[in-house]
C-alpha positions as CSV (number, residue, x, y, z in Angstrom):
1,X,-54.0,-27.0,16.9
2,X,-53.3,-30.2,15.3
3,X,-50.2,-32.1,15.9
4,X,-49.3,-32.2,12.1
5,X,-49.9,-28.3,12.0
6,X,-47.7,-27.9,15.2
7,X,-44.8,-29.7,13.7
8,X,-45.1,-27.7,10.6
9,X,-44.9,-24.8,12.7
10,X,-42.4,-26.1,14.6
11,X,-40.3,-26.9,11.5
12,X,-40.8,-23.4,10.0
13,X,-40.0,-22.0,12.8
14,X,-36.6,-24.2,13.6
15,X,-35.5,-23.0,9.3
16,X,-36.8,-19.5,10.4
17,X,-34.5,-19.6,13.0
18,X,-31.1,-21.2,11.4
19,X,-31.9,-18.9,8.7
20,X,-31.4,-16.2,10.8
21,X,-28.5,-17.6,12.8
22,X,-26.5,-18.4,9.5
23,X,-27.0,-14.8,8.3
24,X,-25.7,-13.4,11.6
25,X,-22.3,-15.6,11.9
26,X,-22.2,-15.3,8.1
27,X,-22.4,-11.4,8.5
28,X,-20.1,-11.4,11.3
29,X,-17.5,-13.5,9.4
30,X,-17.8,-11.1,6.3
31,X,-17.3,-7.9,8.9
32,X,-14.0,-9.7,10.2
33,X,-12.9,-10.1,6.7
34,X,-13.3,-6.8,5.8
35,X,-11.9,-5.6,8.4
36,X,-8.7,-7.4,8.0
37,X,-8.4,-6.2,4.7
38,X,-8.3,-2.4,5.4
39,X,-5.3,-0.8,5.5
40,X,-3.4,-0.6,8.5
41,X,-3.6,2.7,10.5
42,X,-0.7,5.1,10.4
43,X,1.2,5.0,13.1
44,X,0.2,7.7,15.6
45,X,-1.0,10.5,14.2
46,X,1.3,10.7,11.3
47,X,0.3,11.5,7.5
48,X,1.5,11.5,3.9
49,X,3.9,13.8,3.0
50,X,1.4,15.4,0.7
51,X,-0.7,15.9,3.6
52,X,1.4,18.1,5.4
53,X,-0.4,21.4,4.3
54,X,-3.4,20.2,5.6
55,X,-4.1,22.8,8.3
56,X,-3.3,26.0,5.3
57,X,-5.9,28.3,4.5
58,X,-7.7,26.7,1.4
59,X,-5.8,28.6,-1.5
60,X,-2.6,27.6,-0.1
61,X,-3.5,24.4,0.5
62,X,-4.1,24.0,-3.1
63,X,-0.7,25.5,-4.2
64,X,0.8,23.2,-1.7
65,X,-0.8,20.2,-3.1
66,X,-0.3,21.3,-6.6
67,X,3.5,22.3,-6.1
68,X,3.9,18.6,-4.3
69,X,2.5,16.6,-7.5
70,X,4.8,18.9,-9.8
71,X,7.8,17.6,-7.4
72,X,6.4,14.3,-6.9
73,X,6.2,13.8,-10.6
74,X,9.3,15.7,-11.7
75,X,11.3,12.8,-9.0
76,X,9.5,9.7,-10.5
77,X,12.3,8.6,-12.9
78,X,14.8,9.3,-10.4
79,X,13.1,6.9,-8.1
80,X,12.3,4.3,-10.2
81,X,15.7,4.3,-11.0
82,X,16.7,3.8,-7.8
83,X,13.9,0.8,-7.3
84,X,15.9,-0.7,-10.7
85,X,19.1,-0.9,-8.9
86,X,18.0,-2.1,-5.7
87,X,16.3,-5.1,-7.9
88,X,19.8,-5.7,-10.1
89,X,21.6,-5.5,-6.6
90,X,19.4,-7.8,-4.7
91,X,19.1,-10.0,-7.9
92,X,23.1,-10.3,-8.1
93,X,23.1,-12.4,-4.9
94,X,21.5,-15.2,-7.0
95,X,24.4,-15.5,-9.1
96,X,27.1,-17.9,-9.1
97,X,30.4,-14.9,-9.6
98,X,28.7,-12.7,-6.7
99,X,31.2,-9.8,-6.1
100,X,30.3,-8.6,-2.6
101,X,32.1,-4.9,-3.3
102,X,30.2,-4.2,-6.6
103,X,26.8,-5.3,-5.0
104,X,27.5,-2.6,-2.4
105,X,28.3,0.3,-4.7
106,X,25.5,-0.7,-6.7
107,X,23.0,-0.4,-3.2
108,X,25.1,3.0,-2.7
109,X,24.2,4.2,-5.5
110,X,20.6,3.3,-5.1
111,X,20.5,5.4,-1.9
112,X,22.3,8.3,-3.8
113,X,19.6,8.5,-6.4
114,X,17.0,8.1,-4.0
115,X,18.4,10.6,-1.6
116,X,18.3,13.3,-4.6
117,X,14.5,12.7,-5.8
118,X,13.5,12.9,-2.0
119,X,15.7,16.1,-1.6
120,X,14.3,17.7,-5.1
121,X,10.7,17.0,-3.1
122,X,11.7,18.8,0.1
123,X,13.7,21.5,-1.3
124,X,10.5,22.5,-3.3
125,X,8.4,22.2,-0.3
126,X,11.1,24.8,1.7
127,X,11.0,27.2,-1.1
128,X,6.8,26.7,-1.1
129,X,7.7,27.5,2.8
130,X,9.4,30.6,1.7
131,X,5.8,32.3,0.2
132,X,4.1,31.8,3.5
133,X,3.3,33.8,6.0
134,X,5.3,33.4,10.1
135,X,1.8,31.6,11.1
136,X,1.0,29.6,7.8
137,X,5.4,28.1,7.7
138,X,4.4,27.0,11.9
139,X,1.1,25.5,9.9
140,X,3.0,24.2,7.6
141,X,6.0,22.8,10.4
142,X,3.7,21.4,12.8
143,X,2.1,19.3,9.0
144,X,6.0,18.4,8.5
145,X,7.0,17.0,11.9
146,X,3.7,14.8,11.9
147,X,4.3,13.7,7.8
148,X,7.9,13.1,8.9
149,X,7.6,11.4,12.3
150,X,9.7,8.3,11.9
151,X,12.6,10.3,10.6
152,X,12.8,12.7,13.1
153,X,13.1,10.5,16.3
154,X,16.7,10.4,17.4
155,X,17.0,6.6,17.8
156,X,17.7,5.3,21.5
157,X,20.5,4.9,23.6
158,X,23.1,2.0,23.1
159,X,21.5,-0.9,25.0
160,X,18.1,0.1,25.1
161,X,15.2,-2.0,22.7
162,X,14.0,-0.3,20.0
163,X,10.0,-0.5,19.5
164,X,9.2,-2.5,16.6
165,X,13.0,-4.3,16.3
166,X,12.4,-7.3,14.9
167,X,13.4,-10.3,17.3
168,X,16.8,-12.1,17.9
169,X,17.7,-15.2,15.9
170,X,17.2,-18.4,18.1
171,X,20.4,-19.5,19.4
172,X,22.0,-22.7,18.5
């Protein structure tokens, strides 16, 4: 071979080759990327709410579903009312005549108004409970206690770290 075809060859091959090299890092770049962006897992096994009649025969599944989007829906004002006072609450500690007391009855009542859309939800899920069979209410439990995880862990003892607690100011 010639020495001017070897370098062409040579130089082909050398682009060939960062071609190549460039689309893998780019590739792997794009994967990390899209990765990051995924949502987070759920924490151990648990669900949605929603999802808690997963394990139902198929029918009921369906009523379960459609009974939990008539709740969900029927609590939606009830909740967004409770996200409006949270904001007015948290957006009274900007102002110059900050009253302390009123800013926590206002958060108070939040909770109140949230409480009873979250209780209208469950209360319609225990009277969906009521139409199922022994087997298909411990299907319908076992959904529960995953859905409902955090809430159901009795915290731990005085003096003991809690998983996830966010740390300790520095001192000084």
């Amino acid at each position: 071979m010639k020495p001017r075809g070897l370098i062409i060859a040579l130089l082909a091959s050398l682009a060939l080759n960062l071609f190549l090299g460039g689309l893998i890092v780019g590739g792997a770049v794009v994967a990390r990327r899209v990765a990051d962006l995924a949502p987070a897992a759920a924490p151990q096994g648990r669900l949605p709410l929603w999802r808690a009649g997963d394990e139902l025969p198929v029918l009921k599944r369906r009523a379960f579903r459609q009974m939990f989007r008539k709740a969900a829906v029927s609590s939606q004002e009830e909740l967004r009312a409770s996200r409006r006072i949270r904001r007015e609450a948290i957006a009274a500690l900007d102002s110059p005549d900050f009253n302390a007391e009123a800013v926590i009855a206002r958060m108070e009542e939040a909770r109140q108004t949230d409480g009873r859309a979250r209780g209208g939800v469950e209360a319609e899920i225990m009277r969906f409970a009521a139409t199922l069979t022994p087997q298909e209410r411990s299907l319908l439990a076992d959904g529960l206690r995953r859905a409902m995880a955090g809430q159901l862990r009795d915290p731990p003892p005085r003096g003991q770290p809690r998983r996830g607690r966010p740390p300790e100011p520095p001192e000084g």
